[in-house]
C-alpha positions in Angstrom: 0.0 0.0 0.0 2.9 2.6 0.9 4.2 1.6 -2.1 0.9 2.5 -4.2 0.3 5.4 -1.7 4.1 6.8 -2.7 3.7 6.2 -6.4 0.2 7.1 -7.2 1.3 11.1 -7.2 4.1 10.5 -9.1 2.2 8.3 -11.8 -0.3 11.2 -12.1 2.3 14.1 -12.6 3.8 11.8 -15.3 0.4 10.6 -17.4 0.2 15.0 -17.1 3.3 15.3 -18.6 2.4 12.9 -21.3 -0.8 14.6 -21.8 0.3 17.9 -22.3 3.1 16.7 -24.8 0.5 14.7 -27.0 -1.8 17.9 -26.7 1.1 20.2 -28.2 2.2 17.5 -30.6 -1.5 17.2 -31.9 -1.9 20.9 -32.1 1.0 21.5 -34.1 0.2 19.2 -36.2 -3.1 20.1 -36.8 -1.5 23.9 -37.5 0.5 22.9 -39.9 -2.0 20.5 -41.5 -4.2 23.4 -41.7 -1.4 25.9 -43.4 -0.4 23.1 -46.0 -4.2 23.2 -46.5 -4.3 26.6 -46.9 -1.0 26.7 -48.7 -2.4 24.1 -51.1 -5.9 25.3 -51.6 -3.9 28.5 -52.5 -1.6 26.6 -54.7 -4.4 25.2 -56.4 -6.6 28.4 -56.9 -3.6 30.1 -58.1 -3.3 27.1 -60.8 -7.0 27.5 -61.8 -6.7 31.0 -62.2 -3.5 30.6 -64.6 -5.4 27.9 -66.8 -9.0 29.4 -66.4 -10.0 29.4 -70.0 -13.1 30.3 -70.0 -13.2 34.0 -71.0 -10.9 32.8 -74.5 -12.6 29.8 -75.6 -16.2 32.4 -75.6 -13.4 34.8 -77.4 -12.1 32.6 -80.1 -14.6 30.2 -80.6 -16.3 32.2 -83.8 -12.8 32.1 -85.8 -13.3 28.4 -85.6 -15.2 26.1 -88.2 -16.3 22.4 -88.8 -15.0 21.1 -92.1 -17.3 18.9 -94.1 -15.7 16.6 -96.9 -17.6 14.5 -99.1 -15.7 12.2 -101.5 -16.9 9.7 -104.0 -14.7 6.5 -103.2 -15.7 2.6 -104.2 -16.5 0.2 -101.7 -13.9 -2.4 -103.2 -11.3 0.9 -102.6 -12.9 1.2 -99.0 -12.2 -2.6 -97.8 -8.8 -2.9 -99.5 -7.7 0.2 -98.0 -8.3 -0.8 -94.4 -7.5 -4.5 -95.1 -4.2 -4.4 -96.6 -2.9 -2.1 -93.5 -4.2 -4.7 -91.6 -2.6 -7.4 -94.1 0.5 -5.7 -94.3 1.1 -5.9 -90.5 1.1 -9.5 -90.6 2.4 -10.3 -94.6 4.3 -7.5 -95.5 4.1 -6.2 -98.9 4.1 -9.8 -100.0 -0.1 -9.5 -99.7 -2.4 -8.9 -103.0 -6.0 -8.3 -102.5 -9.0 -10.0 -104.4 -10.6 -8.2 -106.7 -14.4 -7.0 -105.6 -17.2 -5.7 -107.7 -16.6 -1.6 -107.7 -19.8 0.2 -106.5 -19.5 4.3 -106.1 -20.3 5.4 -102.7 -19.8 8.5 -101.0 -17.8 9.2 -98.3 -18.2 11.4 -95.1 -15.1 13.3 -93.5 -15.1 16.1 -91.4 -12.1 18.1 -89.0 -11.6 22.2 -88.1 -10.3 24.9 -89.9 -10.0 28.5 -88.6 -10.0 31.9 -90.2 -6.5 33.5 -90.7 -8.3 36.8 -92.9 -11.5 38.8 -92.6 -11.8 38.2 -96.3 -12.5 33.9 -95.4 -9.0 32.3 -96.1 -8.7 29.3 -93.5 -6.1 27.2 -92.4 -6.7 23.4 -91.9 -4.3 20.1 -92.5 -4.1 18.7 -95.9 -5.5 15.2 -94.6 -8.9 17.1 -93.7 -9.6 17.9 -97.6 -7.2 15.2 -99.3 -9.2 13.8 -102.8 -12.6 16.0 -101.7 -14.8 16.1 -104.3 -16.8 19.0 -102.2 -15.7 21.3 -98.8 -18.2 23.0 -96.9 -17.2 24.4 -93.5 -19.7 25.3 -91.0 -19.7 27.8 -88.6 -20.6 28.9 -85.0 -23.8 30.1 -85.5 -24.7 26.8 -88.2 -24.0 29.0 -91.1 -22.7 26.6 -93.8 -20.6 27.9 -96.7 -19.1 26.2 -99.6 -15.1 26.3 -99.8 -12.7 26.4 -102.4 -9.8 24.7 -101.8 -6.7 27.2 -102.9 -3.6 25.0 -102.2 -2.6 22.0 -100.4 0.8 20.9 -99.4 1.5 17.4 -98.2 4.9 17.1 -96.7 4.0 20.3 -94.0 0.1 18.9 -93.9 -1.0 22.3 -94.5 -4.0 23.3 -96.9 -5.7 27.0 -97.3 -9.4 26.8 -98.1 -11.4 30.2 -99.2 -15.1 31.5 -98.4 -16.8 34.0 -99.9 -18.2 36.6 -97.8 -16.4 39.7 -95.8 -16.0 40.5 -91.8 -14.9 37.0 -90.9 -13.5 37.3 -87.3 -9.9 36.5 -87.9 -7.8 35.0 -85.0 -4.9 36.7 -83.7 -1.5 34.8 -84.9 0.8 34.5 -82.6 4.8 33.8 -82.3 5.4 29.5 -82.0 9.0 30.7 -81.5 8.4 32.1 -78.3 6.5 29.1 -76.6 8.1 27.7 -73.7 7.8 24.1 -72.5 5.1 23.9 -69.5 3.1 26.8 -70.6 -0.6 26.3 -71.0 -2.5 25.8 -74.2 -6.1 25.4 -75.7 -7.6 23.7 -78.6 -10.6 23.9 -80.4 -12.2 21.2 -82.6 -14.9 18.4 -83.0 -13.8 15.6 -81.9 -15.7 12.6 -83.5 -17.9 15.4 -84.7 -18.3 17.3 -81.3 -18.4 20.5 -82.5 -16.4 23.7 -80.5 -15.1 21.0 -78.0 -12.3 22.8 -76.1 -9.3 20.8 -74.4 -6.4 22.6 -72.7 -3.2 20.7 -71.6 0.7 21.9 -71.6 3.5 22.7 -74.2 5.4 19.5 -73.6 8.0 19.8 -76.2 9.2 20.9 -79.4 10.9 20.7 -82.3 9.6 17.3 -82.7 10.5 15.8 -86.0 9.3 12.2 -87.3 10.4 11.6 -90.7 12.1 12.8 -93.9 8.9 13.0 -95.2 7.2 15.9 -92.7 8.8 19.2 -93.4 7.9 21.0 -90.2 8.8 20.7 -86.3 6.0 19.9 -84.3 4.7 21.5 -81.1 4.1 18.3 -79.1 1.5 19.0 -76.5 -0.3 16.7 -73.5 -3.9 18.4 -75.3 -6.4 15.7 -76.0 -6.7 15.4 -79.8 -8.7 13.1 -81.1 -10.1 12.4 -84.8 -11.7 15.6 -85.9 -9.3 17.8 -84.0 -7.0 17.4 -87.3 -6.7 21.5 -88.9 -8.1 23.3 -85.4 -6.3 26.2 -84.1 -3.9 25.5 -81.0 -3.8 28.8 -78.5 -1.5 30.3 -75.8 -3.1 32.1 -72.8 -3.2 34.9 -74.9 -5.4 33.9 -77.1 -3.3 33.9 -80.2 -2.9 30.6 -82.4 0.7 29.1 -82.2 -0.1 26.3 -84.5 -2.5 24.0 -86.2 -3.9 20.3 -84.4 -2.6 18.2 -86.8 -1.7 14.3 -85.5 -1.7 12.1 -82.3 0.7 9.3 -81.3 -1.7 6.2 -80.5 -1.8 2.4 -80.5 -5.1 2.4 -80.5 -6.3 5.2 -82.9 -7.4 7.7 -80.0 -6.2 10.1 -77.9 -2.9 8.5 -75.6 -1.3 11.8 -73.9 1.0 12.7 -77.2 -0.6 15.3 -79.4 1.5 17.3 -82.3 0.4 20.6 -83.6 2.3 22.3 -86.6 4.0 25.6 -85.2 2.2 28.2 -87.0 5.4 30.4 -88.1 5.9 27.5 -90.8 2.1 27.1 -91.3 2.2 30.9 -92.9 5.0 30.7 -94.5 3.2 27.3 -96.4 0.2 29.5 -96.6 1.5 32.8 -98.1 3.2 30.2 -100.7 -0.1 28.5 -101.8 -2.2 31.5 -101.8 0.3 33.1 -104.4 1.8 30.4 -106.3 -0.7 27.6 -105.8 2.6 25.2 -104.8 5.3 25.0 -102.2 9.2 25.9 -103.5 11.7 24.0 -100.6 15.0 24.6 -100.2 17.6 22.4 -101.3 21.5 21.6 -99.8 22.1 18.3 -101.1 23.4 16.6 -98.0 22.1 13.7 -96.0 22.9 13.8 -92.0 22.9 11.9 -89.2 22.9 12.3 -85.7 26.2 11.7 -83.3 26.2 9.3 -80.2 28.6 8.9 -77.5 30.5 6.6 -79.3 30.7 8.8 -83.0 31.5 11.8 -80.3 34.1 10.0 -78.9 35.6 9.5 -82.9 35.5 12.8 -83.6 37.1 14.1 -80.2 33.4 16.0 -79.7 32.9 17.4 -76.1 29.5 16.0 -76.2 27.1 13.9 -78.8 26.0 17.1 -81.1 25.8 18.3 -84.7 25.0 16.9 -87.4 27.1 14.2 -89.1 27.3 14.5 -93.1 26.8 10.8 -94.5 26.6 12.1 -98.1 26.8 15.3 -100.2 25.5 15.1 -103.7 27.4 16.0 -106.9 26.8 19.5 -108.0 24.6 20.2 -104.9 25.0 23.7 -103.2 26.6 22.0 -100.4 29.3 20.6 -102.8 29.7 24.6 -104.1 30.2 25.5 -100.8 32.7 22.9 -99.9 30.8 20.6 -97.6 32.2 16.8 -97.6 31.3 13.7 -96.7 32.4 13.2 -92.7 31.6 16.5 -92.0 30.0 17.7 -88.9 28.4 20.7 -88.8 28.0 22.5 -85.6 26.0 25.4 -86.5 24.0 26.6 -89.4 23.3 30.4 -90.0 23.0 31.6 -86.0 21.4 28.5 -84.5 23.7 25.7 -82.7 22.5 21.7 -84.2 22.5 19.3 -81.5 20.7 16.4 -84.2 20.0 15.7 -87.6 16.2 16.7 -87.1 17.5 20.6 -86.2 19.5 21.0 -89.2 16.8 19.4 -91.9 13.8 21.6 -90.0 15.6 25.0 -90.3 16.8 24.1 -94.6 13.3 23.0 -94.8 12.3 26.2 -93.3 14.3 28.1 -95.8 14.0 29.4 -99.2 15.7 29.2 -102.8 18.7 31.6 -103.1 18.3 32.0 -99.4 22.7 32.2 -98.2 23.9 30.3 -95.5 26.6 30.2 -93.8 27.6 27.0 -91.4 30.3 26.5 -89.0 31.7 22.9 -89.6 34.2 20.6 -88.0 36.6 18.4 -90.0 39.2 16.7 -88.9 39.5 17.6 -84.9 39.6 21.5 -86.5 36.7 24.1 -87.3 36.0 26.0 -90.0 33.4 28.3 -91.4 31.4 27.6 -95.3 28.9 29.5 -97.1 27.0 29.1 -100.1 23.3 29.7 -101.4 20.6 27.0 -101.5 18.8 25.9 -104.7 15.1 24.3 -104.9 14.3 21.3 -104.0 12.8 18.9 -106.6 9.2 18.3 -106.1 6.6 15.5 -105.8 4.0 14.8 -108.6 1.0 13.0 -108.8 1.2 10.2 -111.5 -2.0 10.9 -113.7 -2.7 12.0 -116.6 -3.1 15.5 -117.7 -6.7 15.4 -119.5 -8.5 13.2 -116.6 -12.2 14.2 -118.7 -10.6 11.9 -121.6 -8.8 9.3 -119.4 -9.4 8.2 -115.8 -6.3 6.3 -115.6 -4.9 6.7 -112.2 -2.2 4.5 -110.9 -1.5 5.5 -107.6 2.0 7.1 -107.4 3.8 10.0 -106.1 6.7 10.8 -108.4 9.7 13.2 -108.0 12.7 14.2 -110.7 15.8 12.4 -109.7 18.4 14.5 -108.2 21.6 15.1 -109.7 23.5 12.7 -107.2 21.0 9.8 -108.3 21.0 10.6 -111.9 24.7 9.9 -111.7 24.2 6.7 -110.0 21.7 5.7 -112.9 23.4 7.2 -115.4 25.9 4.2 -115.2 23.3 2.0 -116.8 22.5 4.2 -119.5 19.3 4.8 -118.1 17.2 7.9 -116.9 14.3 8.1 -114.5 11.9 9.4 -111.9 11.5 8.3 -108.5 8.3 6.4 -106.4 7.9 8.5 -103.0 4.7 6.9 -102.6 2.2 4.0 -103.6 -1.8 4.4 -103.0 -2.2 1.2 -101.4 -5.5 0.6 -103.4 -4.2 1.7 -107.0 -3.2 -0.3 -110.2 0.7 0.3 -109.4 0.3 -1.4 -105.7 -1.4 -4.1 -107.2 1.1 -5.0 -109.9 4.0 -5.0 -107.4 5.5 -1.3 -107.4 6.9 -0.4 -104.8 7.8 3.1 -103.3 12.0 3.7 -104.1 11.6 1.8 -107.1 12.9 4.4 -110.3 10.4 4.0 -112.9 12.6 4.2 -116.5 9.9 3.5 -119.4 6.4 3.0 -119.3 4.4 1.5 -121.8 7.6 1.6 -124.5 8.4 5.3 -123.9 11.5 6.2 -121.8 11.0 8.2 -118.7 13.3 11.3 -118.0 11.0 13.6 -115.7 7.9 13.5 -113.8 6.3 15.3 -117.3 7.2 12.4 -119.3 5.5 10.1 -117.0 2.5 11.8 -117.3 2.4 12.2 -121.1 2.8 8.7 -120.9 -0.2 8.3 -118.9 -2.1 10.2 -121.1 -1.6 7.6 -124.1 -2.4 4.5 -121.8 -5.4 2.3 -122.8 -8.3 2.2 -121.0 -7.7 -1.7 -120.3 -5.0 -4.2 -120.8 -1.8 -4.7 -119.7 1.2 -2.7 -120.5 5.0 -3.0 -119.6 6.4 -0.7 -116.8 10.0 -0.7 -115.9 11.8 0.3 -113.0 14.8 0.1 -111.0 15.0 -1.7 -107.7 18.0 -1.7 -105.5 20.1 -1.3 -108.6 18.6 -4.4 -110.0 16.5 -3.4 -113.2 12.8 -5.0 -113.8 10.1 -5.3 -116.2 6.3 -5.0 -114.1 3.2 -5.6 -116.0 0.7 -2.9 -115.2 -3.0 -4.0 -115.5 -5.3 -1.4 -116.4 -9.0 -2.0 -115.6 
């Protein structure tokens, strides 16, 4: 009992102690629970307020239209266009399709276009109105008005449609150059036909660059794009377009967080072209690069894995003038450094004929500075026939001149030619075996020199048969028959 009696105070002094030092313990945490509260709730109202667009999409949304294609296409062309991709997947281009019964139907397309003029020129991608037989475009207030389409360029995806009519509310076009990675943007389009859905998301890179075969570097966003976005208007917080929605990276044909918009500065540039000459000119230097790795870096005593590496320069080329080489690396071209391949090809495809440059190159372990001035680039053709009223021939090809570096290579053969870029996967050259890189040399008896001599030999074809194409592959030369139905 004295024992209890003795310890009893000192048990109750100590359960105090531990009370009060729980009680403070709890109370500051519950302080600073409640200021990282606060702070947070004021972290977030702060980011609400910065990507509150609410106010701009009411602003912009009238500049913005729904485009309407209608195309006449066959059903046979409809099933072997979506089952060879899936054929090729698995087969390769090994795969022929059966022929079908042809029965015209027409197809229904639609994306976005914008107004860039108060006078109705638009901007949308060339996909949107690529083989449209008829282009409406339909506007906030469901005013629908047919459009002519002025120009269309494939390689930027960039087409400029026209409307009659005056007052148009024009958006404001603003500066891509000046976009900074993280900064919030908007998009306006109709999504599987959604009309003026709005979708805002982050600049998450740019400069992107896919292929050879795109001439512009993309604005890739975190902005959900989906089919019917393609040609909308992409805006900073300002409300000013900084490029045009043009492509997603999926596996599954929606939107997967990876959306690419064409930085407007280029889009112009394509536009001013079309609306004056009806075509595209493109620079041409006559080189093919590649990028440097740690180990190339290492090679070439490099600091770093930059520049671009010279693989080739073409005969007579303007980088040849200029006294560019093979093994090469150049460093920097005009005033911007090149860490890759992609940074030198965007800014020459950003340039113009005649336009000077002047790049500072490495060979050898030392540096030295070249200048010359570019030439133009030769351009794709469509392979058809000039008088389509009198012949409806259409083989589905894209054709370009050879350049001087591959004329030389043919030359050895005594041949001349003009080279595939592309095959329609549904037209008579897929389906006799052509194949894009193949160099087409004589067609149907008559030698081929130029795209122009191609189509003049179109132009003569029969309406049906077979008839003897000949072409290049790999070096090895080949005789295709071409059946015409």
């Amino acid at each position: 009992m004295k024992g209890q009696s003795l310890s009893h105070p000192l048990q109750r002094k100590l359960q105090r102690s531990i009370l009060t030092a729980m009680l403070s313990t709890a109370m500051t945490t519950s302080v600073s629970a409640l200021a990282i509260s606060a702070m947070t709730a004021s972290s977030a109202q702060a980011a609400v307020i910065t990507t509150d667009f609410s106010d701009l999409v009411q602003q912009v949304t009238p500049g913005v239209a729904r485009v309407n294609v209608t195309k006449t296409v066959s059903e046979a062309e409809l099933a072997k266009a979506q089952t060879a991709d899936l054929l090729r997947k698995f087969f390769g281009d090994r795969v022929r399709i059966p022929e079908q019964a042809v029965t015209p139907t027409i197809e229904h397309a639609y994306g976005t276009a914008f107004f860039v003029t108060s006078n109705g020129y638009m901007l949308t991608n060339h996909h949107v109105v690529e083989g449209a037989d008829n282009i409406t475009v339909t506007l906030n207030d469901r005013t629908e008005l047919d459009a002519t389409l002025i120009g269309s360029d494939e390689r930027s995806d960039v087409a400029v449609l026209k409307v009659s009519g005056r007052q148009f509310p024009a958006l404001p076009i603003g500066d891509s150059n000046l976009i900074k990675v993280g900064e919030p943007v908007l998009a306006i389009g109709s999504p599987f036909g959604f009309d003026y859905s709005a979708s805002a998301g982050i600049v998450s890179a740019k400069s992107r660059s896919f292929s050879r075969e795109t001439s512009v570097p993309f604005i890739q966003t975190d902005v959900a794009l989906n089919p019917g976005n393609s040609g909308g208007p992409l805006f900073n917080q300002r409300g000013e377009v900084i490029g045009i929605n043009s492509r997603i990276f999926s596996g599954t044909g929606g939107y997967m967080g990876l959306s690419f918009s064409i930085p407007i500065d280029a889009a112009m540039d394509i536009y001013e072209q079309l609306k004056s000459n009806g075509e595209v000119a493109r620079a041409y230097l006559g080189i093919y690069p590649q990028d440097i790795d740690r180990n190339l870096a290492e090679v070439y005593q490099l600091a770093r894995p930059q520049g671009a590496l010279l693989t080739r320069v073409s005969p007579d080329s303007p980088a040849q003038k200029a006294g560019l080489k093979t093994g090469d690396i150049i460093l920097q071209y005009n005033d911007s450094k090149i860490m890759r391949a992609s940074d030198l090809l965007n800014l020459i495809n950003r340039a113009h004929p005649n336009d000077t440059f002047r790049a500072q190159v490495q060979r050898n372990g030392k540096q030295l500075t070249v200048s010359g001035k570019l030439s133009q680039a030769p351009s794709d053709v469509q392979a058809q026939g000039r008088d389509q009223q009198n012949n409806e021939v259409r083989v589905g090809l894209r054709l370009r001149n050879l350049t001087p570096d591959e004329q030389a290579e043919l030359a050895t053969d005594d041949k001349t030619g003009v080279l595939v870029t592309a095959v329609d996967p549904t037209g008579l050259a897929a389906r006799s075996g052509i194949m894009a890189g193949d160099i087409v040399t004589n067609l149907h008896q008559k030698p081929i020199a130029s795209a122009s001599d191609f189509s003049d030999a179109i132009s003569s074809l029969p309406t049906k048969g077979v008839v003897t194409i000949e072409v290049m592959r790999q070096g090895i030369p080949a005789i295709i028959g071409l059946r015409i139905e």
